[in-house]
N, C-alpha and C positions, 0 to 999 in steps of 0.2 A: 697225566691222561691226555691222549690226542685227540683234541674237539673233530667234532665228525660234522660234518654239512647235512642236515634231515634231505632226505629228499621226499616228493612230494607221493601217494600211492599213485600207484598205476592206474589206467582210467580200465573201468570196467569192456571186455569185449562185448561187442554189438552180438546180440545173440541171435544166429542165422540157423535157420531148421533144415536138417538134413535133407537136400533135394537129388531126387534121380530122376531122370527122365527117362520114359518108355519108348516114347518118338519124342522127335524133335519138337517142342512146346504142349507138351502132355508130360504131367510128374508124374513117375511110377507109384503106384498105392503099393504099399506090404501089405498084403493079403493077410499073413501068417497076423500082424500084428494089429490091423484095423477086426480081425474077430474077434478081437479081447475082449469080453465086457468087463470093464472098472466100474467101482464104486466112486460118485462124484458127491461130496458133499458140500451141499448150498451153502456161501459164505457172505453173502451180499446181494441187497435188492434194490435197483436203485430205477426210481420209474421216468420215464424218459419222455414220454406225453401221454394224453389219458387213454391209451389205447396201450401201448407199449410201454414193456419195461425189462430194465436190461438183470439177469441171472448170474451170480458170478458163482464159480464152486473150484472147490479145490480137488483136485483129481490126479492120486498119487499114482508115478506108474506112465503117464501121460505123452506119449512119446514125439508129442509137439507137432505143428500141422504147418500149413502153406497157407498163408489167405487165401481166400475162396474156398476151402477146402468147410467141408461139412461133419457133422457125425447121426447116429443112431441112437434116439432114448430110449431107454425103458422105463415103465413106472408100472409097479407091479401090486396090488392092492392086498389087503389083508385076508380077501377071501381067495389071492391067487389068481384073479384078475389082471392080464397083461395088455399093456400098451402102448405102442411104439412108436415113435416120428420121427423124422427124419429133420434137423436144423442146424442152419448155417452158424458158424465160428464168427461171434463178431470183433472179439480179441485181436490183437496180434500175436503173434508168436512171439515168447519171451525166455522160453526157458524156464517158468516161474510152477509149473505144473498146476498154473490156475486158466482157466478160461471163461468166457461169457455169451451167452446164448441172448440175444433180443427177441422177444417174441410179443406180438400180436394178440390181445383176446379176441378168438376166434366164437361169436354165438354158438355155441353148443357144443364150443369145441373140449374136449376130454380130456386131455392133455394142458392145453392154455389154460384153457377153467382151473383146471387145479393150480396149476404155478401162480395165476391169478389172486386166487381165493384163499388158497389154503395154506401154500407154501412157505414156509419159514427157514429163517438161518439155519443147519442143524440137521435137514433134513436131506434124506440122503434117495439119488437116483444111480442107475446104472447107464454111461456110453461107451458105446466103440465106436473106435475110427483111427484116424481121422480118413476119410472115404473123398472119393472122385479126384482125380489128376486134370481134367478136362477145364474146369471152372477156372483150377488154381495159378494165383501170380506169383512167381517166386522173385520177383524185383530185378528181372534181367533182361527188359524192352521198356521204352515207351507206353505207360498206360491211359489209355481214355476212358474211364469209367461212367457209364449209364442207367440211372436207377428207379424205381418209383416206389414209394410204400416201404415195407420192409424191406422190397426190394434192395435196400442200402445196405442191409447188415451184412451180406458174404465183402461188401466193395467197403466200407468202412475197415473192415479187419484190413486190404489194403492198402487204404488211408495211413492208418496208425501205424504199421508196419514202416511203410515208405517215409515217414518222420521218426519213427524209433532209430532208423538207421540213420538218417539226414540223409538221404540220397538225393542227390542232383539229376538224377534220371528222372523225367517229364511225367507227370501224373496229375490228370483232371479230371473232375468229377459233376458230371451233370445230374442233377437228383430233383425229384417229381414231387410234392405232395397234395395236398387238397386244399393245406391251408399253414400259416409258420404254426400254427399249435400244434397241427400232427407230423412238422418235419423232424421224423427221428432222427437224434444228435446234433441241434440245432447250435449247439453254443461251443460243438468241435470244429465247425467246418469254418476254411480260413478263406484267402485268396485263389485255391486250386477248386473251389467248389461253384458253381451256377444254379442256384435255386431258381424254379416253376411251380408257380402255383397255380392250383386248375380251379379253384370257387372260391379263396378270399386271399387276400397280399397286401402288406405293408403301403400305405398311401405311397401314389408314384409307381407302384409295382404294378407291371400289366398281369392279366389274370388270364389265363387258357393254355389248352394244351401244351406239351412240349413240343416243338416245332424246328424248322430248319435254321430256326433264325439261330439258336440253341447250341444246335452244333455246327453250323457250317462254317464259322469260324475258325473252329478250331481243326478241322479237314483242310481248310484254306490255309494255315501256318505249321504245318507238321514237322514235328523233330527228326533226326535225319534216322533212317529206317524205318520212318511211320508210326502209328501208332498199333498198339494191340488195342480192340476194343472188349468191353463186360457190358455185358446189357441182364439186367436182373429186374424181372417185376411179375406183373399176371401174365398172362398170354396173351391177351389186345395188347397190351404197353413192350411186351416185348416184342411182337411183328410190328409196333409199329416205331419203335425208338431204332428199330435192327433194318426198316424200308427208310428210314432218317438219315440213316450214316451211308447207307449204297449209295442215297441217292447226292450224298456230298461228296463221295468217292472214297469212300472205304472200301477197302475190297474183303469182298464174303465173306473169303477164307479167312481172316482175320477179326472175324464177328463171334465170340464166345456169349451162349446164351444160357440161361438158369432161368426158368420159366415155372410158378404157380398158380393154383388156381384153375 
């Protein structure tokens, strides 16, 4: 018998989500295929501070999304009661036909309240999508990420994205909270992150607004083609994180905004 040398398995590919573009820095949506509604069932609850917590479901069928990119719930009640929202992808894209939803309890809210309260492993919602090209990064610029609140969750998907792959393309992340207890995914963020806290921060940590000081740095050392910036949070945090970067020299055109509230 001829000894044969093992060799060692092949390293799995980086799983990349089919991108088209419609114009130039806008991903085309499939129309045809973001109507679909799929059955997603809850496989994981994992809570992420006392306000927030992260959904994970498995959702066969799933034809994979773009960071930034969002979808459509449904939650349909026993008496035929429907109701719908709209939330952002906080996953990356993996290929794995699983994703996760971060969400917020919202006072009164309909939808939150129930994922909240009621929600268990097992149980099963309807989304399509995956919806909006406008928002989404597909890993091919420079990213300066801008966030506050949940605001993080379409720019985390991002994050994880842009380390699933190791990419050496320039990505920072500036993220707002009120305090380290309610910064959602406090214990992912590394070197590319700058945490603001606006009412309480670690001894030594100054405490207020996000400000120039924040970003204009990182305006003042741009990688060569600049940056693309995401700005995601309420509407006060987004006019004014989005008068933040003009006023460091970002230009307009290059201001992607996702606005609630």
């Amino acid at each position: 018998m001829t000894p044969t040398t093992p060799t060692s398995p092949a390293a799995p590919e980086r799983f990349a989500p089919p991108t088209r573009f419609a114009v130039p820095g806008r991903i085309g949506v499939n129309e045809l295929t973001a109507s679909v509604w799929r059955t997603a069932t809850l496989t994981e609850i994992r809570r992420e501070t006392p306000r927030a917590t992260t959904f994970r479901f498995a959702v066969p069928g799933w034809p994979g999304h773009v960071p930034g990119q969002h979808l459509l719930l449904r939650l349909t009640a026993e008496d035929g009661y429907v109701a719908q929202r709209h939330y952002s992808i906080a996953s990356a894209p993996d290929g794995s036909g699983h994703l996760e939803l971060t969400l917020d309890r919202v006072e009164d809210g309909e939808v939150s309240g129930w994922f909240h309260t009621v929600a268990r492993p097992g149980d099963r919602v309807e989304v399509r999508g995956p919806l909006s090209g406008f928002f989404a990064w597909p890993g091919d610029r420079p990213a300066l990420l801008v966030g506050a609140g949940s605001g993080v969750v379409p720019l985390m998907s991002m994050v994880r994205y842009h380390r699933a792959r190791d990419m050496r393309l320039p990505l920072r992340l500036v993220v707002s909270a009120r305090s380290p207890e309610e910064l959602i995914y406090a214990r992912e963020f590394g070197a590319e992150t700058t945490r603001v806290f606006t009412r309480s921060a670690p001894e030594g940590v100054p405490v207020g607004r996000m400000a120039a000081a924040h970003v204009a740095p990182l305006l003042a050392k741009q990688p060569p083609g600049g940056w693309e910036a995401y700005v995601c949070g309420s509407n006060s945090f987004a006019e004014h994180a989005s008068r933040l970067l003009v006023a460091a020299g970002q230009p307009v055109e290059r201001i992607r905004i996702e606005r609630f509230g």
